[in-house]
C-alpha positions as CSV (number, residue, x, y, z in Angstrom):
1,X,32.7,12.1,25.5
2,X,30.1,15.0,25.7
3,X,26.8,13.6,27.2
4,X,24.6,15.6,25.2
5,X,25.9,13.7,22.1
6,X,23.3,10.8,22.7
7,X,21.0,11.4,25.7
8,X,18.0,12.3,23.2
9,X,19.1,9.3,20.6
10,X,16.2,6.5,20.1
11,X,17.1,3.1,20.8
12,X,13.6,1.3,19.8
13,X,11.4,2.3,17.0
14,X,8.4,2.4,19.3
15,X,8.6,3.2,22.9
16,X,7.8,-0.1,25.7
17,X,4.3,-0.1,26.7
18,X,4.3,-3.3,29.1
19,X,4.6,-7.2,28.0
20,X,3.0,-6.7,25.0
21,X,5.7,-5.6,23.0
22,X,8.6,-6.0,25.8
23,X,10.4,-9.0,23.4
24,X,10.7,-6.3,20.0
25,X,11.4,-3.6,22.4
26,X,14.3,-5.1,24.0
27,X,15.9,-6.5,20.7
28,X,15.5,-3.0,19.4
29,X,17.3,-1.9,22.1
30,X,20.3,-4.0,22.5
31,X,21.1,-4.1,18.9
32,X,20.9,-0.4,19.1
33,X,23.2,0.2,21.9
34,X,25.7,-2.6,21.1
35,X,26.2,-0.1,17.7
36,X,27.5,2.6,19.8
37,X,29.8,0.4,21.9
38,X,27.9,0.9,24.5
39,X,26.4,-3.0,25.4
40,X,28.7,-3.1,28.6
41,X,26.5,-0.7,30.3
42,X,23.6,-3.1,30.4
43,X,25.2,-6.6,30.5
44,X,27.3,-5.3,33.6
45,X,30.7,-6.1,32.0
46,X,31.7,-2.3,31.6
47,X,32.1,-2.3,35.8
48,X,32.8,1.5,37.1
49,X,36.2,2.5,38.2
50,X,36.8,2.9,41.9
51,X,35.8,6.6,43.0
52,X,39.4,7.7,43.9
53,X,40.2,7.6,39.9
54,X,38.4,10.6,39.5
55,X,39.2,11.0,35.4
56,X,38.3,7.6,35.0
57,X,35.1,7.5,37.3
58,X,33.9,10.6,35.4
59,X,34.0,9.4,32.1
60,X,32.3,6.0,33.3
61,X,29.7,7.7,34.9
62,X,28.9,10.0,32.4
63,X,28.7,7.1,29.7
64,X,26.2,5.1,32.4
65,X,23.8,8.4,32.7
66,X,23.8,8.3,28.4
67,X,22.7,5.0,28.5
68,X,20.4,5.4,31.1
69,X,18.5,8.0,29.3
70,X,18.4,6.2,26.2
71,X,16.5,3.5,27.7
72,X,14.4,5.7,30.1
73,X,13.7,7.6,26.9
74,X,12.6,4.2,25.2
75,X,9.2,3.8,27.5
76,X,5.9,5.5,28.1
77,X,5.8,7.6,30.8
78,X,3.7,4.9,33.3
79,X,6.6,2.5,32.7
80,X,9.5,4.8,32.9
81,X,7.7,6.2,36.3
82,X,8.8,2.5,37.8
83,X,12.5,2.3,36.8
84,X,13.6,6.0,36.7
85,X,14.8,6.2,40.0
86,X,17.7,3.0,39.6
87,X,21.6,4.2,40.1
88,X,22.8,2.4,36.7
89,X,21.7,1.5,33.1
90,X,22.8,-2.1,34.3
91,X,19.9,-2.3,37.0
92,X,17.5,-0.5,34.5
93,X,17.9,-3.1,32.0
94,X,17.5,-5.7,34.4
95,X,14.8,-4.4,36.3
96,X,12.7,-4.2,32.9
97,X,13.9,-7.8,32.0
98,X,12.1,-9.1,35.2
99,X,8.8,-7.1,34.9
100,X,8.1,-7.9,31.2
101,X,9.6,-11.2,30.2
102,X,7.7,-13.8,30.6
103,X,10.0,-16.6,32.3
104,X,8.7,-19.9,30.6
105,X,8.6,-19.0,27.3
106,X,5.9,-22.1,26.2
107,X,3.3,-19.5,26.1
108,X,5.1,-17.2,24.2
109,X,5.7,-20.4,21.9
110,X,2.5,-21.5,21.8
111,X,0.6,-18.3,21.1
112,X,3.0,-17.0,18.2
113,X,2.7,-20.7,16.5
114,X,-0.7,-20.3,16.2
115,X,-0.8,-17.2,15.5
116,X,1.5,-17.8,12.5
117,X,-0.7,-21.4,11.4
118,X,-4.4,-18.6,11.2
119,X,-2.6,-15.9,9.2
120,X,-3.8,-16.0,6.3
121,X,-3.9,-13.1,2.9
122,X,-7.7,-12.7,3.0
123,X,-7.2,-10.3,0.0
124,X,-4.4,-8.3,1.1
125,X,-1.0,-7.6,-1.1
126,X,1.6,-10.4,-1.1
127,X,3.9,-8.3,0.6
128,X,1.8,-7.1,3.8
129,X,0.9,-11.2,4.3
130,X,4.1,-12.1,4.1
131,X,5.4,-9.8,6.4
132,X,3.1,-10.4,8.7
133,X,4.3,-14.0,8.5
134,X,7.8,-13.0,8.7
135,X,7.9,-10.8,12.0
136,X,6.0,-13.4,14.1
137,X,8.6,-16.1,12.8
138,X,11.6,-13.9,13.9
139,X,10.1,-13.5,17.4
140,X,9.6,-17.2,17.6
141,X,13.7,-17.5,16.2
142,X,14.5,-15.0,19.0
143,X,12.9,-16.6,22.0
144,X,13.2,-20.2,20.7
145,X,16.7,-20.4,19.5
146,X,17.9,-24.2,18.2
147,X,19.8,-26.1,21.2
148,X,21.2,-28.4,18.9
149,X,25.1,-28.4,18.5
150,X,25.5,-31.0,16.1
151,X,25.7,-29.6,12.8
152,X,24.1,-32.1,10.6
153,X,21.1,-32.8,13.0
154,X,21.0,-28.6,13.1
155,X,20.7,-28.6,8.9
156,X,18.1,-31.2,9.6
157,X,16.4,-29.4,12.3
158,X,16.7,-25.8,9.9
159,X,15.1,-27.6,7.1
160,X,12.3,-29.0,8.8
161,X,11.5,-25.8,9.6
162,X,11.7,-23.8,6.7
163,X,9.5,-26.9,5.0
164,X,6.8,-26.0,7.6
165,X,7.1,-22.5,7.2
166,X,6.8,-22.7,3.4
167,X,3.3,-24.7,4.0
168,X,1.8,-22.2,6.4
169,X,2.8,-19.6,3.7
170,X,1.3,-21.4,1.2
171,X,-1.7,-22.3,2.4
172,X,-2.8,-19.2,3.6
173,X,-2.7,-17.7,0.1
174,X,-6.0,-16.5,-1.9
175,X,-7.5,-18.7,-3.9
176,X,-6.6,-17.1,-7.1
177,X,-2.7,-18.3,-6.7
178,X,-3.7,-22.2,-6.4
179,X,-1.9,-23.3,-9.9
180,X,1.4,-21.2,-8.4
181,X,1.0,-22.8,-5.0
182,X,0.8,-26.7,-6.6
183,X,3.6,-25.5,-9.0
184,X,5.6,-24.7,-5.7
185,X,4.5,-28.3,-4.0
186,X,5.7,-30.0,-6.9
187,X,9.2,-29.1,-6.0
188,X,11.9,-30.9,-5.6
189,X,13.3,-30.2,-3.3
190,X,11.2,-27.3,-1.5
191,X,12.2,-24.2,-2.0
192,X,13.0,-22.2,1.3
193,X,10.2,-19.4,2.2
194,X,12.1,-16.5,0.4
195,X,12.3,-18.5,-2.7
196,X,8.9,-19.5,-2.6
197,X,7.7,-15.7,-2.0
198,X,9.3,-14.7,-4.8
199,X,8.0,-17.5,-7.0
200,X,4.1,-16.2,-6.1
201,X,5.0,-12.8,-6.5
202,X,5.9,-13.5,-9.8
203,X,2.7,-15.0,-10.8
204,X,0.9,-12.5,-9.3
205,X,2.3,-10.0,-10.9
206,X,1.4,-12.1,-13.9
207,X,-2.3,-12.6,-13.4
208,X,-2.7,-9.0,-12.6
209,X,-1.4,-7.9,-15.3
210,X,-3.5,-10.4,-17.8
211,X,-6.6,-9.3,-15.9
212,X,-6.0,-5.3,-16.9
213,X,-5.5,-6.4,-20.0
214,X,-8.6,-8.3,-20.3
215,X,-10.7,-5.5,-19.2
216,X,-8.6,-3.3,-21.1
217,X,-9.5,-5.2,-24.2
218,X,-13.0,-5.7,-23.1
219,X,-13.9,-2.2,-22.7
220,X,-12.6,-1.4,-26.2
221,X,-15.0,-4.3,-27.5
222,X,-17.7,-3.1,-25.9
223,X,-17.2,0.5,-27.3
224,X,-16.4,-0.4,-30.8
225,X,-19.7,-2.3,-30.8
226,X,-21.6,1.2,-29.7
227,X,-22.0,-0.6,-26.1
228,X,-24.0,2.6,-23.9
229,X,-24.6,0.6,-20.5
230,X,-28.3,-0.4,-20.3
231,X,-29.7,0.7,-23.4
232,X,-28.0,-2.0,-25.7
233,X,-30.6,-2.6,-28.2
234,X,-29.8,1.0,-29.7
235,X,-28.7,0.5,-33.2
236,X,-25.9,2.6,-35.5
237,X,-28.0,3.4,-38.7
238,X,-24.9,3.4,-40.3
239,X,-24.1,-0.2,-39.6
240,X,-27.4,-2.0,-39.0
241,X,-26.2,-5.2,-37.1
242,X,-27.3,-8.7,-38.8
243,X,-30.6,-10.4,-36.7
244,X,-29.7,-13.6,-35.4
245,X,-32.5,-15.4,-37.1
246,X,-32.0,-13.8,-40.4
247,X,-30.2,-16.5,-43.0
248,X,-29.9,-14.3,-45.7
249,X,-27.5,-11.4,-45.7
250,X,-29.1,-8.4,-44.8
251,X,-30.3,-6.0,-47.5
252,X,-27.8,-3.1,-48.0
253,X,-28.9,0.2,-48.0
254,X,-30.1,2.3,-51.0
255,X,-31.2,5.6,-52.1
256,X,-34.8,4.3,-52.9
257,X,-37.2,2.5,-50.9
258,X,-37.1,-1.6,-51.6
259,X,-40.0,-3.7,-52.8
260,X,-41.8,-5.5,-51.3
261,X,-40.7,-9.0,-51.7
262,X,-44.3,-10.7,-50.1
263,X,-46.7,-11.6,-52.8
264,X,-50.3,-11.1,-51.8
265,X,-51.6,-13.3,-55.0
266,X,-53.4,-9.9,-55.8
267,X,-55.6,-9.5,-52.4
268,X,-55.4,-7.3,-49.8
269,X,-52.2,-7.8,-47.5
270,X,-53.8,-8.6,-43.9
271,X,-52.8,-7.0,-40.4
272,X,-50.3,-10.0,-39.4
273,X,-48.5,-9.9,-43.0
274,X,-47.6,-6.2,-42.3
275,X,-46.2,-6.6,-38.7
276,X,-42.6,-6.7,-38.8
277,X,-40.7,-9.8,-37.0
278,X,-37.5,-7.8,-36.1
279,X,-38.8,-4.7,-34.4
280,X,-42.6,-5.4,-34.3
281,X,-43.8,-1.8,-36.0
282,X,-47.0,-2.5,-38.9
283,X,-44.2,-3.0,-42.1
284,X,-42.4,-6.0,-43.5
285,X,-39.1,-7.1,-42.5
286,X,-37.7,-5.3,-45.7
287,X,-39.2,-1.8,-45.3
288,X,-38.0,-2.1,-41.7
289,X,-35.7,1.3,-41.0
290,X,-34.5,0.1,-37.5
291,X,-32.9,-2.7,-39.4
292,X,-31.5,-1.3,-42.7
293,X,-31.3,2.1,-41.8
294,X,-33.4,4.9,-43.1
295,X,-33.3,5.4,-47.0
296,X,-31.6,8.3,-48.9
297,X,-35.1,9.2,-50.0
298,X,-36.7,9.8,-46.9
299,X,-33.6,12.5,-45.9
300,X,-34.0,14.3,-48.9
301,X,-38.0,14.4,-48.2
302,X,-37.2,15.8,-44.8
303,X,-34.6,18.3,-46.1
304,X,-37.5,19.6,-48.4
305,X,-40.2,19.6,-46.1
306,X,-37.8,22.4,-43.9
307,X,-37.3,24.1,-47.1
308,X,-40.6,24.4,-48.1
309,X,-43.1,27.4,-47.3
310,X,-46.3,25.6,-48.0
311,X,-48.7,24.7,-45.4
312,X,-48.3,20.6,-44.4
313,X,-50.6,18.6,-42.8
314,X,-49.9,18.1,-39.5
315,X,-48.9,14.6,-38.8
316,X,-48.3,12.3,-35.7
317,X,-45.0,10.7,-36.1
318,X,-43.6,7.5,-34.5
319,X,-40.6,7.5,-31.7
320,X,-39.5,4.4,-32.1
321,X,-35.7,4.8,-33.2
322,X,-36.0,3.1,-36.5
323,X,-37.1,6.6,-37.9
324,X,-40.6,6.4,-39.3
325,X,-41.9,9.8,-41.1
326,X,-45.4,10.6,-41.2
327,X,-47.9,8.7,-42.9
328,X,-48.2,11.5,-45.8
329,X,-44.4,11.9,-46.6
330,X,-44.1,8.1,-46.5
331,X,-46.7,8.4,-50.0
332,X,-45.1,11.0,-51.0
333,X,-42.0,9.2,-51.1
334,X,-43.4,6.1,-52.3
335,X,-45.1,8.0,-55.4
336,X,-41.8,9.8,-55.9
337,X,-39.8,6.5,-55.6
338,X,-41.8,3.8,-57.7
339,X,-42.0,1.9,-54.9
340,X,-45.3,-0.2,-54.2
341,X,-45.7,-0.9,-50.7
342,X,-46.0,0.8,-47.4
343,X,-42.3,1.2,-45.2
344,X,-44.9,1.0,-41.7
């Protein structure tokens, strides 16, 4: 077999750095190099043939030297500068086992169980917690493997597990999922963790999709109601809203200027009488434009005012948005109108 078929082939996904990542490395690579038949090299069972079989010899050591780059390939250049002088892929593999692994594996243990007990979703997706969760509990499988041979006591020991797995999973979820995560703890029995991710996911998905659709259908309230972010006491003239204290329906709209319905008993109507109790202006409630919307009367004034080529008198009007016209056109109308009473 041509070397060059696999001396540049990656064995790892990431390249060994040190201790740090010396367990993920090293299953990487086995799994890796078991896949091309090749595990022999590095567990010492694929022994090399005796020199004076030179066909056999040959192809041995041309397999070995493969291998041997594959794994020399598989570290940084610091670490690769300690192991790239050894005759075989066998003493390479072994050589790296001693640096890096850590012998008593309690610390190891210790430090991916707590690790695994302070992870919690702080806001993230589902799916980057729960793998998160997931790799350190298949590092912990890998260097703390079940001793027990029994096979009941190893369903046992397998449940117990997977029970405590599901509670670190669930209790590191965002406070938003708390009806899903009693809904899981109500089980019976316990689902195992995969079960129980896909119950949350579920109801995420769920709540997310309630929550666009609130704001979706908020949004549309808010513009159907003329909503225009801080200025929210603006008014359509064309659908003058109802004032809360008002208990009589509000007076529709018409092409002439309403009475007045405040009696005077003849005298003078005083300052207070005249000030309006919805926008404040000096009219009545009734004559009050920002409420009922300005009168047909008063556009066609206006239209006739532009059309007109006499001189007017100039006039200071209001700009306050219920529309007020100056003090003159507002007699004119009135005269033209019938109407008896002031609309400011």
């Amino acid at each position: 077999m041509a070397g060059d078929k696999f001396e540049n082939f990656q064995i790892a996904p990431e390249k060994l750095t040190g201790r740090v990542n010396y367990d993920s490395w090293a299953h990487a690579a086995r799994m890796t190099i078991a896949s091309k038949k090749k595990l022999g090299y590095i567990t010492g069972t694929k022994k090399a043939p005796k020199q004076e079989d030179v066909d056999a010899y040959e192809d041995w050591e041309e397999e070995n030297c493969t291998v041997q780059t594959w794994l020399l390939n598989a570290m940084e250049k610091h670490v690769r500068a300690l192991f790239d002088r050894l005759a075989t892929a066998k003493a390479i593999w072994n050589a790296v086992e001693k640096t890096y692994s850590v012998g008593n594996n309690s610390s190891k243990i210790y430090e991916l169980t707590k690790r695994s007990v302070n992870t919690v979703q702080a806001g993230r997706t589902l799916e980057a917690y729960y793998e998160e969760l997931q790799i350190i509990w298949q590092e912990l499988d890998s260097i703390n493997p079940p001793q027990i041979k029994n096979e009941i006591d190893l369903c046992t020991h397998l449940v117990t597990v997977t029970n405590f797995r599901v509670y670190i999973f669930l209790a590191g979820l965002d406070s938003h999922l708390d009806a899903a995560r009693a809904y899981v703890l109500r089980s019976d029995p316990l689902p195992d963790v995969l079960e129980t991710y896909a119950m949350i996911c579920e109801e995420d998905v769920r709540l997310k999709t309630m929550w666009s659709e609130e704001k979706t259908s908020g949004s549309a309230m808010a513009a159907r109601k003329g909503f225009q972010g801080p200025d929210r006491d603006r008014t359509s003239f064309a659908h003058p809203p109802k004032p809360a204290f008002a208990s009589k329906p509000v007076i529709e709209r018409s092409s002439a200027p309403l009475q007045s319905s405040v009696k005077h008993n003849g005298s003078s109507p005083t300052k207070d009488e005249h000030k309006c109790t919805y926008c404040g202006k000096n009219h009545t409630i009734d004559k009050c434009w920002k409420l009922h919307g300005r009168p047909a009367w008063a556009d066609d004034l206006i239209a006739q005012k532009h059309r007109s080529s006499a001189a007017h008198v100039t006039t200071q009007t209001t700009g306050d948005e219920s529309g007020d016209v100056t003090t003159k056109e507002a007699k004119q109308g009135s005269s033209h109108s019938g109407g008896g009473g002031s609309w400011f």
